[in-house]
C-alpha angles and dihedrals in degrees: 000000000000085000092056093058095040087060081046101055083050101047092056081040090233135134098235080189125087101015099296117155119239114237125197097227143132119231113167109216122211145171116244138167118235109189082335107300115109119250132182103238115195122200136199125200095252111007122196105193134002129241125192118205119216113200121220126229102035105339098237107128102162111251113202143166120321098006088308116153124198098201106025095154090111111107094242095045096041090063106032091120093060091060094054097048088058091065109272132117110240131203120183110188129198126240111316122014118165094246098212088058088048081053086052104050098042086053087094091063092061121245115012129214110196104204113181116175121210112332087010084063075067095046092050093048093050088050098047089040087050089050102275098147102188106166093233132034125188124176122197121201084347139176092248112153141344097273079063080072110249123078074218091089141114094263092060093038100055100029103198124034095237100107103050123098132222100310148198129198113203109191134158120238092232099032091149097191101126086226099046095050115162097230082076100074093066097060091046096050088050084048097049094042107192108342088077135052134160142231115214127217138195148187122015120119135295121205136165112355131018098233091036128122096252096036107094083267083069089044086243104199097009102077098124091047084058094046091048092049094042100048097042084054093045080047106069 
């Protein structure tokens, strides 16, 4: 039984978990190498943006054949599909994709928000301060100063704020990961003036580690609250 609705969810290309909406569309998926490292790449019929997915820890998730992706718990994996089937093209890299080629690629798609979530905040830091120039940024549960509680964060990496884009934080009040603190969103905003600004979430679970996937850190049970406020924001 539980097989059968799991086809189901995938067949309507929806996330029947965390209150995502199922939509009736069709999105091909596909395997492709961006500057040789393989990436899922999800396609609607008609996108209108792109989105790349940067996946937190470290970043192998385990691209295979047709889209197909080996470890997909992490909270930006785990709903790619719910991005797609709101209209965007997606592209979710291995470890590690030069950032400013996955900007390239997805160019075709029309404008491109790069959204990277804990260690991908990292990711997404190293490849804007490199030259990577995508037209939105968000960064969920991110390294994002020193107040998050590691110097390793976006603020150090990048320097100045020149370089970012307009950008969204998405953190969870009780996100409890000793490097993703939530007195670290304050600092950043101040550092970022006007071209940042957060959304804040609540609730949910939290289960197993602190800075795991399905702990408040991961957004357990908030998934479709995440995707509605991305993708609004990737939509403008």
């Amino acid at each position: 039984m539980r097989a059968a609705i799991l086809a189901s969810c995938l067949l309507l290309v929806a996330f029947c978990l965390d209150g995502i909406p199922a939509y009736a569309t069709s999105v091909d998926q596909s395997t492709v190498s961006v500057g040789g490292v393989s990436a899922a790449l999800l396609k609607p019929a008609h996108p209108h943006g792109g989105i790349i997915l940067l996946s937190g820890g470290s970043g192998m998730i385990g691209v295979g054949p047709g889209g197909t992706i080996s470890k997909g718990g992490n909270q930006l994996v785990r709903t790619r599909l719910a991005y797609a089937s709101r209209g965007f093209a997606v592209l979710v890299p291995d470890c590690c994709v030069d950032v400013a080629a996955a900007v390239k690629y997805m160019r075709d798609f029309g404008h491109v928000t790069l959204v990277g979530t804990s260690r991908g905040t990292l990711r997404a830091a190293r490849g804007i301060a490199a030259g990577a120039r995508p037209d939105r940024l968000v960064l969920t549960s991110g390294f994002l100063s020193n107040a998050s509680g590691d110097s390793n964060n976006v603020m150090n990496l990048l320097g100045s704020p020149s370089a970012l884009p307009p950008t969204l934080i998405v953190h969870h009040r009780q996100d409890g990961c000793r490097v993703t603190a939530p007195a670290g969103v304050a600092p950043f905003l101040a550092w970022a003036k006007d071209k940042a600004h957060a959304v804040w979430l609540d609730g949910g679970a939290s289960e197993g580690r602190l800075c795991g996937a399905r702990a408040h850190h991961g957004f357990n049970g908030l998934d479709g609250q995440v995707v509605s406020v991305v993708a609004g924001f990737a939509a403008r």
